[in-house]
Structure formats: structure tokens, C-alpha cells
SEPA-281276 format. One record per residue (C-alpha): residue number from 1; z, x, y. Coordinates in steps of 0.5 Angstrom, whole numbers. Layout:
BEGIN
k,zz,xx,yy
NUM,Z,X,Y
...
% end
This chain:
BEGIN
k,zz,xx,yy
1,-120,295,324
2,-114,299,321
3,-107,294,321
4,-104,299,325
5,-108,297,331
6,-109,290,329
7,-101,289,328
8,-101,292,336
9,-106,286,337
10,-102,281,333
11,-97,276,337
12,-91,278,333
13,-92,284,337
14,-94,281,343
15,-88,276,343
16,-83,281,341
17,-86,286,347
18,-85,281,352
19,-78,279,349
20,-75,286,349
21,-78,287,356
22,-76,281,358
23,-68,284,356
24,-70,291,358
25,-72,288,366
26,-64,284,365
27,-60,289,362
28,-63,293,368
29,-63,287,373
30,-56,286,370
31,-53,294,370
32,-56,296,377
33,-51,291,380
34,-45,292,376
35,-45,300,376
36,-45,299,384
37,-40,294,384
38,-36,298,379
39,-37,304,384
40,-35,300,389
41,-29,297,387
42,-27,304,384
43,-28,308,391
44,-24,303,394
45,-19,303,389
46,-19,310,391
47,-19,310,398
48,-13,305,398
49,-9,310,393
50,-11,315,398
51,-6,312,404
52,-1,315,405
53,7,310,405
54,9,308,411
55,15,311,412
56,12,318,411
57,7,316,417
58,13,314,421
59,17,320,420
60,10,324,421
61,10,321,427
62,17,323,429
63,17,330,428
64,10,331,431
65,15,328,437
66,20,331,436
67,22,339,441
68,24,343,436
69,17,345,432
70,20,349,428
71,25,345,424
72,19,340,425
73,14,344,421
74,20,344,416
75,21,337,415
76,13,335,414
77,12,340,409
78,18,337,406
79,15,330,407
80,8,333,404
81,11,336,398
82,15,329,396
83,8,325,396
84,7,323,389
85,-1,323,389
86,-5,325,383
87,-11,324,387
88,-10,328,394
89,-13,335,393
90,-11,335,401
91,-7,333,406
92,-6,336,413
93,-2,334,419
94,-5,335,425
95,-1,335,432
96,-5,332,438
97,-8,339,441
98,-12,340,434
99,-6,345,431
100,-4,344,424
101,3,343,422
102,3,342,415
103,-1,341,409
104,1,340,401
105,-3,346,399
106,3,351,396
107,-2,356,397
108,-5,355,403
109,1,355,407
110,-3,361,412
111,-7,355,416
112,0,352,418
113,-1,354,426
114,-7,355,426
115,-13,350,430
116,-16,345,426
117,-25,345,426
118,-25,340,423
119,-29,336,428
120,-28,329,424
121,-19,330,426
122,-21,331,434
123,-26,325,434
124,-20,321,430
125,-15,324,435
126,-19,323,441
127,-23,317,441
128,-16,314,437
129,-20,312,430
130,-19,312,424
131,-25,316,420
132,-27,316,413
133,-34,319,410
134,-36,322,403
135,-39,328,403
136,-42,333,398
137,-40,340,397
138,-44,343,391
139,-43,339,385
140,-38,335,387
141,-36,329,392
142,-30,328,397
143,-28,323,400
144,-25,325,408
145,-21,320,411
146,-17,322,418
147,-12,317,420
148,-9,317,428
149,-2,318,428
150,2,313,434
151,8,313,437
152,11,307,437
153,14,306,444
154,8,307,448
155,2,307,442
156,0,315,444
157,-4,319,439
158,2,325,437
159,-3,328,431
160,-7,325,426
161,-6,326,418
162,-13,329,414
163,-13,328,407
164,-19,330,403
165,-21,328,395
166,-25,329,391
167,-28,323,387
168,-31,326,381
169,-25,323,377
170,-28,316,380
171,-36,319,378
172,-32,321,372
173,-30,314,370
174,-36,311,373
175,-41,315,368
176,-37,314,362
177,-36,306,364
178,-45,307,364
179,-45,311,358
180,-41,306,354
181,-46,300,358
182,-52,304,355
183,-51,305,349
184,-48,297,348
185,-55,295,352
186,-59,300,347
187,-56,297,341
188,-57,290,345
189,-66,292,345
190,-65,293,337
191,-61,287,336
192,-66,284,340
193,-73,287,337
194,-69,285,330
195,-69,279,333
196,-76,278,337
197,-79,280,330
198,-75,274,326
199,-76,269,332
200,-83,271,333
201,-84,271,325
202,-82,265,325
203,-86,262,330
204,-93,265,328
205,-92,264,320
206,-93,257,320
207,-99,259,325
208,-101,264,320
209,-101,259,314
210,-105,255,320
211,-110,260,320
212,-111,261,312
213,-112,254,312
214,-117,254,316
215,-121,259,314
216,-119,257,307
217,-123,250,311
218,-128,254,313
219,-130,257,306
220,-130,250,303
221,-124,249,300
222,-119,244,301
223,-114,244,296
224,-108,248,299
225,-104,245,305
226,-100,248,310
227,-92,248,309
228,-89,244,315
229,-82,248,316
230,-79,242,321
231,-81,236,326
232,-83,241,333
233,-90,241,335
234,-92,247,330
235,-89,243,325
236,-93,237,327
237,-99,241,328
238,-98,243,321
239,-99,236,319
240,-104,235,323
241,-108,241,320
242,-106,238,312
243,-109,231,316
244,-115,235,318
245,-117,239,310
246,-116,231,308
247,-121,228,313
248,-126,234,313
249,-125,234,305
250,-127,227,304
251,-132,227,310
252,-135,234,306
253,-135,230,299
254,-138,224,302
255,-143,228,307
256,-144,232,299
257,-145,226,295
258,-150,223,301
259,-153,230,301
260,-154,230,292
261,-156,223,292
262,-162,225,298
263,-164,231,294
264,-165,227,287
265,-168,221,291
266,-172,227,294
267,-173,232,288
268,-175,225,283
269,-180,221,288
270,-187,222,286
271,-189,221,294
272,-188,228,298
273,-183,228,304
274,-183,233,309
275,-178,233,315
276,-178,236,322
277,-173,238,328
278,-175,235,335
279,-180,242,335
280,-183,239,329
281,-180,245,325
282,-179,243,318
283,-173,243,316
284,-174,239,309
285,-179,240,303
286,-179,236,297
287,-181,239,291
288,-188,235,290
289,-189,237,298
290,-190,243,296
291,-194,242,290
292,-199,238,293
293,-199,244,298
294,-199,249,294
295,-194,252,298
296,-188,256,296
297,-182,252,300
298,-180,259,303
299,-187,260,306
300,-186,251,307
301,-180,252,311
302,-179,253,319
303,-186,253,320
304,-190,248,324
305,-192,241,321
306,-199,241,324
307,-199,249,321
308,-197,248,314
309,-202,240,314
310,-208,244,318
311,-209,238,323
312,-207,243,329
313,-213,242,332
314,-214,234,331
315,-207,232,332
316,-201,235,337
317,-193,234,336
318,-193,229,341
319,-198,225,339
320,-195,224,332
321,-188,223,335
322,-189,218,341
323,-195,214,336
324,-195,216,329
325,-200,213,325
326,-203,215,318
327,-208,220,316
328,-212,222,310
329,-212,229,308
330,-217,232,303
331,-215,239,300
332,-222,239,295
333,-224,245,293
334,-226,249,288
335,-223,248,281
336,-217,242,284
337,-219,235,287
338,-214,232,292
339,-213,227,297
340,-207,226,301
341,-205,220,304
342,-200,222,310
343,-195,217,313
344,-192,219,320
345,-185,216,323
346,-181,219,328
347,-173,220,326
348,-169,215,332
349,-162,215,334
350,-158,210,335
351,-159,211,343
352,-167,212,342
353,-167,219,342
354,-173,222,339
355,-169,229,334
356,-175,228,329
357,-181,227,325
358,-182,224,317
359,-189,225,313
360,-189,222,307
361,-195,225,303
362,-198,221,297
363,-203,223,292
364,-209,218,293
365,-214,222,288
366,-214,218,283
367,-213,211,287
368,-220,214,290
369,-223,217,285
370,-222,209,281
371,-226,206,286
372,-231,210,287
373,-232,210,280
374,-231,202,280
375,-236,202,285
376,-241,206,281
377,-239,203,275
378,-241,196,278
379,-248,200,282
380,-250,202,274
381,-248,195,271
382,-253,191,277
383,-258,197,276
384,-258,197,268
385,-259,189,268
386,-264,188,274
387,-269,192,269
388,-269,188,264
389,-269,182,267
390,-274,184,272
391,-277,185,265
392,-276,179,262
393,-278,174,269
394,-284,179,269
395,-286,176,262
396,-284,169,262
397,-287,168,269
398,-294,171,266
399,-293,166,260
400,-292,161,264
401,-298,162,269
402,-302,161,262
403,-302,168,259
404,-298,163,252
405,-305,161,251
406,-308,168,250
407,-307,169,242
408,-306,177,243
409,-302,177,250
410,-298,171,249
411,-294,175,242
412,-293,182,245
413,-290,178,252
414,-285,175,248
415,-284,181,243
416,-281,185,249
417,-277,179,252
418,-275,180,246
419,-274,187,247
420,-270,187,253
421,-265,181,252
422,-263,185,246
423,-262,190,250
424,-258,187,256
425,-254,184,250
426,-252,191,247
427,-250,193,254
428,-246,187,255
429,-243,188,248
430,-242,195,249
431,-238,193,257
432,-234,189,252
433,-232,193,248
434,-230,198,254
435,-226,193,258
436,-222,191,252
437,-220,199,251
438,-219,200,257
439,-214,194,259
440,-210,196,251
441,-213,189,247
442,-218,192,244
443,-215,192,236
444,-215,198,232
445,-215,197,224
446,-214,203,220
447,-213,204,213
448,-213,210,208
449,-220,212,207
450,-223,218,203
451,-228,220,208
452,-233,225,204
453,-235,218,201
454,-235,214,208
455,-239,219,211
456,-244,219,206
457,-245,213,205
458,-246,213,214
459,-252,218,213
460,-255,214,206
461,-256,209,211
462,-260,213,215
463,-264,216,210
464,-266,209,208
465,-269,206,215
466,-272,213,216
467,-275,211,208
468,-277,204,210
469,-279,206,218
470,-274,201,220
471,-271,200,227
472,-264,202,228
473,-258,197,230
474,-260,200,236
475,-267,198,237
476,-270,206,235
477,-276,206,232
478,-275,211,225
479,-283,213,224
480,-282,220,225
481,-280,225,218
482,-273,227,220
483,-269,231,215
484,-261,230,214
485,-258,236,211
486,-251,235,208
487,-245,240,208
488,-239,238,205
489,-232,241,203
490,-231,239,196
491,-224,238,197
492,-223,230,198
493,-221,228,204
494,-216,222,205
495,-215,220,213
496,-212,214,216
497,-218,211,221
498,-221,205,224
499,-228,205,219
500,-231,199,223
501,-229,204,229
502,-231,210,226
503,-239,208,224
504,-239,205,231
505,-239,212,233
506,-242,215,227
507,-248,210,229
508,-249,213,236
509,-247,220,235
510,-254,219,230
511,-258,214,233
512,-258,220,239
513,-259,226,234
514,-267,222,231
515,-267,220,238
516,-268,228,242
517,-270,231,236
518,-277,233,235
519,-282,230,229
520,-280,233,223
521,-273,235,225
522,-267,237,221
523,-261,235,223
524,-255,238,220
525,-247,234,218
526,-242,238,216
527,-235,235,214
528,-229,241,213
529,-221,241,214
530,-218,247,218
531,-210,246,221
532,-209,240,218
533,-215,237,222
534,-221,233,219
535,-228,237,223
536,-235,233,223
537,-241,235,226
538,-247,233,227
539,-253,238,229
540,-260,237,231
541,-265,241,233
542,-268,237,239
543,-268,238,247
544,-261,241,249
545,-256,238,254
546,-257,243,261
547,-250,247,262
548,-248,243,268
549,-249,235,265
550,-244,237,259
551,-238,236,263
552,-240,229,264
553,-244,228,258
554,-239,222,255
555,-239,219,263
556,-241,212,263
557,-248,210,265
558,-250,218,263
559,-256,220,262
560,-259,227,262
561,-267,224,262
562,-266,218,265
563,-273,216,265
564,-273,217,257
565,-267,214,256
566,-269,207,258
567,-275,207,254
568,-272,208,248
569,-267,203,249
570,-261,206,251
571,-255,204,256
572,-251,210,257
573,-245,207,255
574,-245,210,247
575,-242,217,249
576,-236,213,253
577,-235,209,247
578,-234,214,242
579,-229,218,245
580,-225,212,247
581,-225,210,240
582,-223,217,237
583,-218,219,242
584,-215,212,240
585,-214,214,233
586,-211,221,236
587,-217,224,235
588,-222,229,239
589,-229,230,241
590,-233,235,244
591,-241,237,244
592,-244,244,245
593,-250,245,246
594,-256,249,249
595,-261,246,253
596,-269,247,249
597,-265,249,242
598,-261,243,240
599,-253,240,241
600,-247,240,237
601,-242,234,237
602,-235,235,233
603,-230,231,231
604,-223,232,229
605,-218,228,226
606,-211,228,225
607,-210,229,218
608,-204,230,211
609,-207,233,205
610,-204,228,201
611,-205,228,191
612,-210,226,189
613,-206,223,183
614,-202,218,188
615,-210,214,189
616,-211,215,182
617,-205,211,179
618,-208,205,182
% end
């Protein structure tokens, strides 16, 4: 829209419209009446020029009466021609038989004598009435008047006196009178344009700055203020708008400071927030919401509840709105396990109208998970207990029903009561030991330790049981011609360890190498640094881990042959042991491994090449 169309349709113009329409309407209202009553007083101004004096009359009628025609047309033009009028153009005498007797006109003397045909002076004579009329001739006006001529004795009409004028002098006067009034009531229509267009100027640009602010409002800014130009209503609707930016600035800063105080209790809850409308569109999403969906917040956004959560065909809108209630959600699938806890209530007003529905979703992956490891955990433990000691009752019951007096029997019962109350107390030790690595107590001593030398002593052990034939701490028996090959970096290795820990680990990760691998096995240790990390590895050449039982080889109370297991002693718990024990002196452990060919377990250490002359001065 161009401003000349949009001036047309502003309200200056409209104000100054009606304003100069309003004066056009007066000034023609108020000319119309003074053009007729200045025409009216001019005519009758005139007509009251064109009567003739009284005494002329008189004298009129006396010729008329008198017997001597012609010394009285004599006399008459001489009367005639002494009327000082400058407005007759004529004036004609006529006797009672319609003849005239004299006129003014020194040029038309030849009509003295001769009938009249006017009809108006026999109508004036006959009916004894003055006439008067205008008429138009042509282009110009005249004004007729014939008066009755009495006697005085007896009132008979003697003749009548016909004067006609022409009016354009008073017409004249008139037009110039009008002229002069238009050109004052055209300059009066500009002067008040001017000022319609000031006046209305003045009224509309306080509403103008009225506007501005309250776009100005609406854009979110409030800092300018509408200038008050006085104590009228437009002054007082100004101070009204000032009120009104301040009120909806502090209302908009309040309403804002809710609003960021909600986003960041929203954007920092570990919790996800989803908030419908009454139709159970959502209308707010939180960030974790929206990771827990796995959905973008655009595609979260103006979408069914019951379509973005996939509860459509167990749960309808009014359901969750009239009786909310909680619902558990599992969104497992390949390669992500969650489990969502979802709590619904419905968003109330004050007058108890229902306008929408909160869920709250809560992560209870892991608090699942928890127990159906503790479950499992105290399945495992009751499990790995009840053998032995079902064991152990079995012998002492047989012993106690006299197998004690049977010098053969008696020893090997209480050899293998032996066998497996040593083994429930490993187990028991080595729950101990988890539980303390769980709750934070279990203590970690480390000191400066040159971790060639560790190693090697570790491994020097293990050849001698398997010299001795010895039993390990862990109860195998070392009978078979294992072979331990050592393959050390030269470079000596300084690393800050628990040693206790640490051989611990070593121990398991051993006892478990002689006790897969075949007779005559070899089992191979390294020991190198690379990207300030200290790698051991220890590898056997025995049955292999399955590809599947990898993941969940350091799981506790797991076992790849379980059957094998128990009948060399183990408990399952070494494995979890040991990664909890590296991992608390900020190390790492992983195994590789295939199955029939044999298994690798590593180590990684943190580790500070350090000089060796630094050791050397103590």
C-alpha cells in the first residue's frame, strides 16, 4: 500500500474531510439565505426607488382631468422630464381609455396618442390595482409596476402610470456582492483545511506516538514512553499507555524470569518432562525427554502423547486425564537397554478445569538392572554355598553313621570336608573383598614399584609349585609339565601399584592359564610400555573362551563350563575381582581370546617414564 493511498485512509484525512464538508455545508446553508435576502432587500430597495413622488402623482391626475388635452400633454411631459430617477428606463402615462399621454423617453415621443397593449395597464385601470411583475427579455430583467391614477373627489381612475426598469444594476450588485462572498468562502475552505489539518495533526499524533508504542509493545520493547501534551482524555489515554508498557514490562519480565527458571529446572533435571494441552498435544519437552525418546524435539513437539510414548492401544487420553497412574515403559532394543518409569498427572486450575497432562519420565535401567543383579547375586551365593556344604553334611553324616572307624574311608571323607570348607572360605573372602570395593572401604596401598622385578618373582613362584607339584593358594593341583615363557622389555619399569592387589590379580589370572591349559602347555607373559602405558599379558594355549561368553567373562559368579569349574575349585568371582582391583589403581583390563585355540588377558597401567639415577642415590 502506497502512502498516498494510505494518507487517504488515515484520519487526518478523514478528520480534515469532514471538517471542510462541514464548513462547505455552512457557508452554502449560510450564502443561500444571504444571496436571497440581499436580493430581496436590493429588489425592494429598488422598487421603492421606482415610485414616483406624490406630488407628481397629483399633478398627473389633474392633467388627466383636465379638458384641454393638449396643454395637458404638455404639462405631463413636462412633469416627466423633471423625475430625477436614474433607475427608470420607462415611464408612460396613460389616461383611463388605454391612450398615452406622455412618456420620458425623448426618443420615443411618437407613442404619445396612441393605445396602449400593454394588458397589464387596462388590468391595473379596470380592476383599479396596482400591478407589479418582473419579466425576462433576452438577457435582461425588468421590473413593471403600473399604478392606478385617482381622482381625489370621488376616487375614479383618470389613468394609470406604467413604469418599467431593468434590474441588471441590482443583479449587478448582487453578482459582485456573491463574487466577493465566494472568494472570502473559498479562502475561509483553505484557511480551514490549514486548520483541520493542524487540529487534526494535533489529535491523531498523540494517537500516532499511541500506536508506535503499542506496536513498539508488541515487538517486545518497552523502553520508550508516549509524550502526554495535556490533562484531555488523549493526554490521560497516553498515561494510560505509559501505564500499560510498565505493567506488561514488569508482567513480561516476571512471566520471562518464570519462564527461564522453568527451562533450567526443565533443561537440569535428570527426570524427562513432557507437558500436553487439554487435546494431549505436547506442547513442552525436556532435553532428557527427548533423549530418552530418541526423538528430536521438533518431531516431540505438537504430536500425541500416546503417539510419541506407544501406549495408543493400552491407554486413551481420558483415561490418563480423569485416573492418572504410573506406567512402565521398556524401550530395550538392539545395542540400547532402557526402562522408563512414567508418571502422569493431570495440570488443574483453580476452578477445576482440566487444560492439561505432565509425565514425568524416569531412567530405572540401572535401578533394574541393580536388582535383578542383586537377585541373581544372592541366587549365586546361595547356589555356590549349598554345594559345599551339602558336601561337607554328606561326609560328616557318613562319618558320623561310623564310616570314621574304616581307616581308608574315614581320612578321604575328612580330606574333602577339608576341601570344601576351604573353598566356602575363599568364596567368603572373596565376597568380602568385593563388598569392600563396592561400598569405597577397600584400602588401596600403592608405592613405587619396579614392575620387571614383580613380575618375575610373581611367575618364579609358579615355577617352583609347578617343580614341587604343589597345590596353588587356590587349591590346584600343579601335577602337569606347564612351560612359562617370559618376554620382557629390557627397559625397567617404575609403576605406582598396590603389590598386594596386584599379585592377587596376577595369581588369578595364572591359577585360570594352568587351569584350561592342556598337559605340557606353554604359557606365554609379556611385559612392554607404549603411550606412557605398562601392558602385561598373560597367554595360554588352552580351551578358549566362546565369542558370546566374552562380554560377561569378568561378570561375577561367571562361568564358561561351569560343571569344570566347580570341580577345580573355582568360585566365579576372581575374574570380577580383578578388574575391580586394576580399574581402582586407574588401570585396565580386557582378554581376547578364541575358542579351542587359547586366551589373552592384558593389563594397562598408568605409567611416568622416570631416571633411573633418581633410585640409584638411595
Amino acid at each position: 500500500m502506497n502512502k498516498r493511498f494510505r494518507f487517504f485512509q488515515s484520519i487526518d484525512f478523514k478528520m480534515a474531510l469532514v471538517f471542510v464538508l462541514m464548513l462547505l455545508v455552512t457557508l452554502e446553508i449560510v450564502g443561500g439565505v444571504f444571496v436571497t435576502q440581499l436580493e430581496k432587500k436590493n429588489v425592494q430597495t429598488f422598487e421603492n426607488q421606482l415610485q414616483l413622488p406624490t406630488y407628481v402623482n397629483n399633478s398627473l391626475t389633474n392633467q388627466l382631468s383636465r379638458d384641454n388635452t393638449k396643454k395637458a400633454d404638455t404639462t405631463i411631459r413636462s412633469l416627466l422630464s423633471d423625475v430625477d430617477n436614474n433607475n427608470e428606463n420607462q415611464v408612460q402615462v396613460v389616461d383611463s381609455k388605454g391612450t398615452i399621454r406622455g412618456t420620458n423617453q425623448v426618443n420615443n415621443q411618437s407613442i404619445v396618442g396612441q393605445k396602449s397593449v400593454v394588458t397589464d395597464i387596462k388590468a391595473a385601470i379596470h380592476n383599479n390595482k396596482t400591478v407589479t411583475k418582473t419579466v425576462q427579455s433576452g438577457s435582461t430583467k425588468y421590473f413593471i409596476k403600473v399604478t392606478p391614477l385617482l381622482r381625489s373627489q370621488n376616487g375614479d381612475v383618470v389613468g394609470a402610470t406604467y413604469i418599467k426598469a431593468s434590474l441588471n444594476p441590482v443583479y449587478a450588485t448582487i453578482n459582485n456582492i456573491t463574487i466577493i462572498y465566494l472568494a472570502a468562502a473559498a479562502i475561509a475552505v483553505l484557511l480551514g483545511i490549514l486548520m483541520s489539518i493542524v487540529i487534526s495533526r494535533a489529535i491523531t499524533r498523540p494517537i500516532d506516538e499511541m500506536k508506535k508504542q503499542t506496536l513498539q509493545i508488541a515487538r517486545g520493547d518497552y523502553s520508550g514512553q508516549v509524550q502526554v501534551y495535556g490533562k484531555d482524555e488523549l493526554g490521560q489515554l497516553a498515561m494510560a499507555v505509559n501505564n500499560l508498557s510498565v505493567k506488561v514490562e514488569e508482567s513480561q519480565e516476571s512471566t520471562e524470569s518464570e519462564r527461564r527458571r522453568l527451562d533450567s529446572v526443565l533443561s537440569n533435571m535428570t527426570d524427562g518432562v513432557l507437558a500436553t494441552d487439554r487435546r494431549g498435544n505436547i506442547i513442552i519437552v525436556n532435553y532428557e525427554a527427548a533423549k530418552f525418546l530418541d526423538l528430536a524435539e521438533e518431531h516431540i513437539i505438537g504430536h500425541s502423547i500416546l503417539d510419541i510414548l506407544g501406549i495408543q492401544d493400552d491407554y486413551s487420553l481420558r483415561q490418563l486425564l480423569e485416573k492418572p497412574e504410573e506406567i512402565s515403559l521398556d524401550y530395550t532394543h538392539e545395542g540400547r537397554d532402557l526402562i522408563l518409569h512414567a508418571h502422569f498427572s493431570s495440570i488443574q486450575r483453580e476452578s477445576g478445569f482440566i487444560s492439561g497432562l505432565v509425565c514425568v519420565l524416569r531412567d530405572v535401567t540401572e535401578q533394574q538392572k541393580i536388582d535383578k543383579d542383586r537377585k541373581q547375586f544372592v541366587s549365586n551365593v546361595s547356589h555356590e554355598l549349598r554345594t559345599p556344604l551339602t558336601s561337607v553334611h554328606s561326609y560328616i553324616e557318613a562319618l558320623q553313621d561310623g564310616a570314621w572307624k574304616d581307616g581308608e574311608i574315614a581320612p578321604h571323607f575328612l580330606k574333602v570336608a577339608q576341601d570344601e570348607t576351604d573353598r566356602m572360605i575363599r568364596m567368603i573372602n572373596d565376597l568380602l573383598t568385593l563388598s569392600r570395593m563396592d561400598s569405597g572401604t577397600q584400602k588401596i596401598n600403592k608405592e613405587m614399584v619396579n614392575l620387571n622385578e614383580l613380575f618375575t618373582y610373581i611367575l618364579d613362584q609358579f615355577d617352583m609349585i609347578m617343580k614341587n607339584g604343589n597345590k596353588t593358594e587356590q587349591g590346584i593341583d600343579v601335577n602337569n609339565n606347564y612351560k612359562i615363557i617370559r618376554k620382557f622389555t629390557k627397559q625397567t619399569l617404575w609403576v605406582e601399584i598396590d603389590t598386594d592387589r596386584f599379585t592377587q590379580v596376577i595369581d588369578n589370572i595364572m591359577n585360570n592359564a594352568m587351569k584350561y591349559s592342556p598337559d605340557g602347555g606353554t604359557i606365554t607373559c609379556e611385559l612392554y610400555e607404549t603411550h606412557n602405558q605398562v601392558i602385561l599379558s598373560v597367554t595360554d594355549q588352552g580351551l578358549g573362551i566362546p565369542k558370546n561368553a566374552v562380554d560377561h567373562i569378568f561378570d561375577r559368579f561367571y562361568r564358561v563350563d561351569k560343571a569344570r569349574s566347580r570341580a577345580q575349585g573355582g568360585t566365579g568371582l576372581g575374574l570380577s575381582i580383578s578388574r575391580e582391583v586394576i580399574e581402582a589403581q586407574g588401570g585396565h583390563i580386557w582378554v581376547k581370546s578364541e575358542e579351542g585355540k587359547g586366551s589373552t588377558f592384558y593389563i594397562s597401567l598408568p605409567y611416568e617414564p622416570m631416571e633411573e639415577d633418581l633410585w640409584d642415590e638411595n
